[in-house]
N, C-alpha and C positions, 0 to 999 in steps of 0.2 A: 422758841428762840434758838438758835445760831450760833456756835463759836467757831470764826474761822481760824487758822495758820498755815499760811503758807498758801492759802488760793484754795485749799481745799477743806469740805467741813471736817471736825472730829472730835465735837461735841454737841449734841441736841440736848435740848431740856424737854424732857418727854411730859406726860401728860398732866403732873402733880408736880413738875419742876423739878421732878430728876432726873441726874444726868447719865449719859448713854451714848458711848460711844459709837459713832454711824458711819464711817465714812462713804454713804452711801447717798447724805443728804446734801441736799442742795443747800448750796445759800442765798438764792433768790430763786422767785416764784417765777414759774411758767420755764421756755426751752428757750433760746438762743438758736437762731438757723441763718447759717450762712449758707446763699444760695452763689453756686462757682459756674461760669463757664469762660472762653477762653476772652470775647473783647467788653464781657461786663457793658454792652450797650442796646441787646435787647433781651436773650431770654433770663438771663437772671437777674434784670432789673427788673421784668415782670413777674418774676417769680415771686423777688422781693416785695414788692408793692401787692400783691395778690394775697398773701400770707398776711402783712401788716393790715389789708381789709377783709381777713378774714376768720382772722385767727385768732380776737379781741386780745385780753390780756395775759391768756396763758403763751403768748409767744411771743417771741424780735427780733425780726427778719432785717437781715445784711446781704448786700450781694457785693461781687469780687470778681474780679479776670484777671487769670496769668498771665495776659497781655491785654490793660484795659484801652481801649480804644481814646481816652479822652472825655468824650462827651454820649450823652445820651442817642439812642438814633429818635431822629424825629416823627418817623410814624409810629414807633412806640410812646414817645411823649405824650403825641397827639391822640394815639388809640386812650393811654391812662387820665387822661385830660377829657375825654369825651365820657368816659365811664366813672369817673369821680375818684378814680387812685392814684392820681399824681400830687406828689408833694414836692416841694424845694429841697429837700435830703437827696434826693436821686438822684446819684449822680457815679457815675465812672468810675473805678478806682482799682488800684492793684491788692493784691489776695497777701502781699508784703505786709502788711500795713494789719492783716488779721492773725500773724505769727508774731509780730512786736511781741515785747513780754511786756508791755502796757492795754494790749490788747482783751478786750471780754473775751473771756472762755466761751466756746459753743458747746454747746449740745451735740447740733446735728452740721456736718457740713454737706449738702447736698449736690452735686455736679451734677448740670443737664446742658443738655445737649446728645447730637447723634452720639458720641462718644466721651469718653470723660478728657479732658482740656490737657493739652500737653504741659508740663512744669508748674506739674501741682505739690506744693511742697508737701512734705513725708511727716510731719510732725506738725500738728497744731496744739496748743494751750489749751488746755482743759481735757486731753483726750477723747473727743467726738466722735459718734460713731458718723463715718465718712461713708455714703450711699452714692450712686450713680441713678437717676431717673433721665430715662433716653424719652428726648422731647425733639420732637421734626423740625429741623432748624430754619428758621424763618426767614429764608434768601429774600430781600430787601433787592437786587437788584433787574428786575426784571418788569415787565407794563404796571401799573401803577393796580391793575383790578388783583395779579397774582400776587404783588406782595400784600396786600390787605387779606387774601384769600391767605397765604402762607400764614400771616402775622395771628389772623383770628384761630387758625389749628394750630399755632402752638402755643395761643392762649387756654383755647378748650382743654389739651391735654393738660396744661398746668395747673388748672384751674379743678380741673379731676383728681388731679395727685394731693393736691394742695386741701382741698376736702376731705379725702379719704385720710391725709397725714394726718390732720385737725383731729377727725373723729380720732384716729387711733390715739394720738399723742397728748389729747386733752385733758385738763386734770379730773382726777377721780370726781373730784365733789360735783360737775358740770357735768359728767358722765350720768352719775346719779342721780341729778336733776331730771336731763333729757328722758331718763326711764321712767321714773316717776307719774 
């Protein structure tokens, strides 16, 4: 069990119910991953949704754009609707709103795309370790065969990241299992 103040832990009751100070411990189970890029309406809402079906309960995936576009794009809708990962959460949203100080602390904040997203703020809650995975960005505007071609390789690459983070980032006990 857990004592928090102030957002962060700094008491654990260790294994006989003594106590010990950690401030190394978490106070909820699994990582927190905010996935960032600039219009939050295709690759980090895939990202997001890819991670929430993949990552069972050791995670909890957000995604966020420094300039979100409004709304979802629809051939990602429709790609996440035909593969069984869309949910009614997904949706649009500015990266504002994950700096609140009402906001869940991350873990991870991950930016993808070709480059990491212009007017990324400099400080988030919880001090996350902040990563760039460059993912081929999925131009939506060209014959209907190449943006499906676009949109499915920069599912695959996400979906590569998105596994390998799992494996690395998963918690010990589920690690030990899979050896087992």
């Amino acid at each position: 069990m857990e004592v928090t103040q102030g957002g962060s832990a700094v008491v654990s009751l260790g294994p006989r119910g003594k106590t010990r100070s950690d401030p190394l411990v978490t106070t909820r189970e699994g990582h927190n991953v905010l996935f960032l890029c600039e219009s939050n309406s295709i690759t980090s809402i895939l990202a997001e949704a890819i991670l929430r079906s993949r990552g069972g309960k050791d995670f909890k995936s957000f995604s966020a754009g420094t300039r979100p576009a409004g709304e979802v794009n629809p051939l990602a809708r429709d790609l996440l609707k035909t593969s069984g990962m869309w949910h009614e959460g997904l949706r649009s949203k500015g990266s504002d709103q994950f700096v609140a100080l009402d906001a869940p602390p991350m873990d991870y904040v991950i930016t993808v795309g070709e480059r990491p997203p212009a007017g990324l703020p400099h400080a988030w809650p919880g001090s996350p370790q902040v990563i760039h995975w460059r993912i081929t960005d999925p131009t939506i505007d060209r014959k209907p065969i190449e943006n499906e071609r676009s949109l499915r390789k920069a599912v695959g690459e996400l979906e590569t990241r998105i596994k390998l983070f799992v494996l690395v980032h998963q918690r010990k006990e589920r690690k030990v299992a899979a050896v087992a």
